[in-house]
N, C-alpha and C positions, 0 to 999 in steps of 0.2 A: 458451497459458496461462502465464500468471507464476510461475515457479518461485522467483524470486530479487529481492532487493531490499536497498535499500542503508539506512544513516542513518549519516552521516558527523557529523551536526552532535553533540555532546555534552549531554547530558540538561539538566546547568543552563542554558547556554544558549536550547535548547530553552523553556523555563520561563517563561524570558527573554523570549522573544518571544511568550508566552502574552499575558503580562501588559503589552509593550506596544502587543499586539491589542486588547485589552480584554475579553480572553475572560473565563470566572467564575474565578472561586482557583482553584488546583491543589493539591492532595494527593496519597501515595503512598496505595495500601492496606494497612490496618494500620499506616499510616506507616513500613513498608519501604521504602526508598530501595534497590531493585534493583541488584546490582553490573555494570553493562554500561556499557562503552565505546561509543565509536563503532564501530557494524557495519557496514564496507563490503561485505560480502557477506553475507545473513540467508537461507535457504536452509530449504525445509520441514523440519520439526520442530527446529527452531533456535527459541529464544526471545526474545520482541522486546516493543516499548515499547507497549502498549495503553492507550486513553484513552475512560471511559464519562462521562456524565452523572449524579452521582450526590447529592439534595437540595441540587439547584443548583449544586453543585461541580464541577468538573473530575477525575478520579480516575483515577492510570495504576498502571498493573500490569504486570507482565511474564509473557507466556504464552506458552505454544508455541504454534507454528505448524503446526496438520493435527489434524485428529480421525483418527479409525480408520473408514474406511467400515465399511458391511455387508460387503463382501468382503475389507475389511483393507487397500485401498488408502488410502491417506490422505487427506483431501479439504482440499486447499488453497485450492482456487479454488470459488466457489458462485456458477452464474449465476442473476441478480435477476430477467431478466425472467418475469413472470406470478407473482410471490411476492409476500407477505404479510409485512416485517416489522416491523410496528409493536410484536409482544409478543418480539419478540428481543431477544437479549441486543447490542444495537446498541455497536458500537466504532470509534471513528477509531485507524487505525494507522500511527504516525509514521515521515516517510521524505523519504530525500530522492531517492530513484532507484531508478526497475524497469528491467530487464533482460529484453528478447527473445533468440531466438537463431534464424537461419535457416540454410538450407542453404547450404553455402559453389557457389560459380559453378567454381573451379578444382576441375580432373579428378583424382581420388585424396586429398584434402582431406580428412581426419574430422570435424576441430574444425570445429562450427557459427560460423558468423558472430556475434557477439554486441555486441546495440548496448544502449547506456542512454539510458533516458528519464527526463528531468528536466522540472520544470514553469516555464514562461518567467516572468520576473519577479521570480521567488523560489526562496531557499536550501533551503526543506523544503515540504511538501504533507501532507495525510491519504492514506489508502486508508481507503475503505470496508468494514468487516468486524463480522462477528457472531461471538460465544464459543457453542462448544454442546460441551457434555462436556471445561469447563475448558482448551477449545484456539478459537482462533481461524482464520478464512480468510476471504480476502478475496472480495470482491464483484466479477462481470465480468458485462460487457455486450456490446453491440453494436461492433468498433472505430469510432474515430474518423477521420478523416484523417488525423491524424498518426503513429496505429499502422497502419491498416490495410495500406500496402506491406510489416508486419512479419510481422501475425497478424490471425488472424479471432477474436480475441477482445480484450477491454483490462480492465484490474483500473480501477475507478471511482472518481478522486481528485479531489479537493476541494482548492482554494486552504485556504490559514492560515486565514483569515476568515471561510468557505465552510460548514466541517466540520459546525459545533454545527446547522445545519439540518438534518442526518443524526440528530443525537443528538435533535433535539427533536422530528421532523419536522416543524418551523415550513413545510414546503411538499410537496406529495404526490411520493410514492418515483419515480414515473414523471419528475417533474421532476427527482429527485435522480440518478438511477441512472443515468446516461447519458453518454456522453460529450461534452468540449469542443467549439467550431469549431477550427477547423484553427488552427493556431499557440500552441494551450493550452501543448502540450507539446513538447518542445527533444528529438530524436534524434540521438545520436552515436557512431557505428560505433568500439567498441573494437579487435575481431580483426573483420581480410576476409580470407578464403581462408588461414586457418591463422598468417597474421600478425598476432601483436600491435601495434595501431598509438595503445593508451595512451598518454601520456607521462608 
C-alpha cells in the first residue's frame, strides 16, 4: 500500500504545465493560493495539492491526506476494483513520485528497502483519488509490471494528459483504474539493506 509520496515540482510551475497541456483554466478554491512548498516526502495525514473538475475549470485545494476509518485506522489507500464512482467526490492528486518499501535481504537489517517510482517520460503524474469527510485517498488496484517485484498492490496514475478522463469519466472506470504495460513507470532503489544509496 502507498504510504508516501513525493511532489518536488513547485505549485506555479505545476500551473505552468497545466496550461501548456491545454488542460481547462486553473483556479484556487476560494482563490486561496495554499502555502506549500515543494513536498519530497507527503506522508498520511499530511496535506497535499488536490485537483477537481469544477464548471469546466480546473480547481486545486489543499487537503489531508486519510479519513478516520470506522475503527479509527485511517484510510489512505481505497481499492477501485468492483466500485462505483461516478457520484464521488473524484480528485487527481499531484505528484511526482510514490514510494514502496520492502524487506531488506541482509540478516539483522530493520530499515525496509525503499524504492521510488516515477513515471517514464515526464517530471509529474496524477494519482487517482476521491475526498470523503474533507480528506482525500488514493485509488489502488491490481499491480502492474513494474510494481508488482515491489507489492501486490499499486496507487492508479495517470500521465499529465491522461488525468481529466478520471474527472469527466470521458471513458469507463474499468478502463481507467488499472494499471500501465510494463515500462509506464521508472523504479529506483533509494536504501538496499540499511544503506542509503540516494545521491
Amino acid at each position: 500500500m502507498c504510504n508516501e509520496f513525493a511532489r518536488q515540482k513547485q505549485l506555479a510551475d505545476a500551473i505552468a504545465e497545466f496550461d501548456k497541456r491545454a488542460l481547462p483554466l486553473f483556479g484556487w478554491r476560494d482563490g486561496l493560493v495554499p502555502n506549500l512548498d515543494a513536498q519530497p516526502s507527503i506522508r498520511i495525514r499530511d496535506t497535499a495539492v488536490v485537483v477537481r473538475l469544477r464548471d469546466g475549470r480546473l480547481e486545486g485545494d489543499a487537503v489531508t491526506w486519510a479519513w478516520p476509518g470506522p475503527r479509527g485506522a485511517p484510510v489512505f489507500n481505497f481499492r477501485s476494483e468492483g466500485r462505483d464512482f461516478s457520484l464521488s467526490d473524484r480528485v487527481l492528486v499531484l505528484a511526482d513520485g510514490f514510494f514502496e518499501y520492502t524487506a531488506p535481504q541482509a540478516k539483522g537489517v530493520k530499515l525496509k528497502d525503499r524504492h521510488r517510482f516515477t513515471l517514464a517520460g515526464a517530471d509529474w503524474f496524477w494519482i487517482a483519488g476521491i475526498v470523503k469527510e474533507g480528506c482525500f485517498t488514493l485509488l489502488t488496484t491490481e499491480p502492474g509490471p513494474d510494481v508488482k517485484p515491489y507489492h501486490d498492490r499499486q496507487i492508479v496514475t495517470f500521465a499529465p494528459q491522461a488525468g481529466m478522463d478520471w474527472l469527466t469519466l470521458a471513458r469507463p472506470e474499468g478502463e481507467l483504474l488499472r494499471p500501465g504495460p510494463a515500462g509506464t513507470l521508472v523504479a529506483q532503489t533509494l536504501r538496499k539493506d540499511g544503506v542509503d544509496l540516494a545521491a
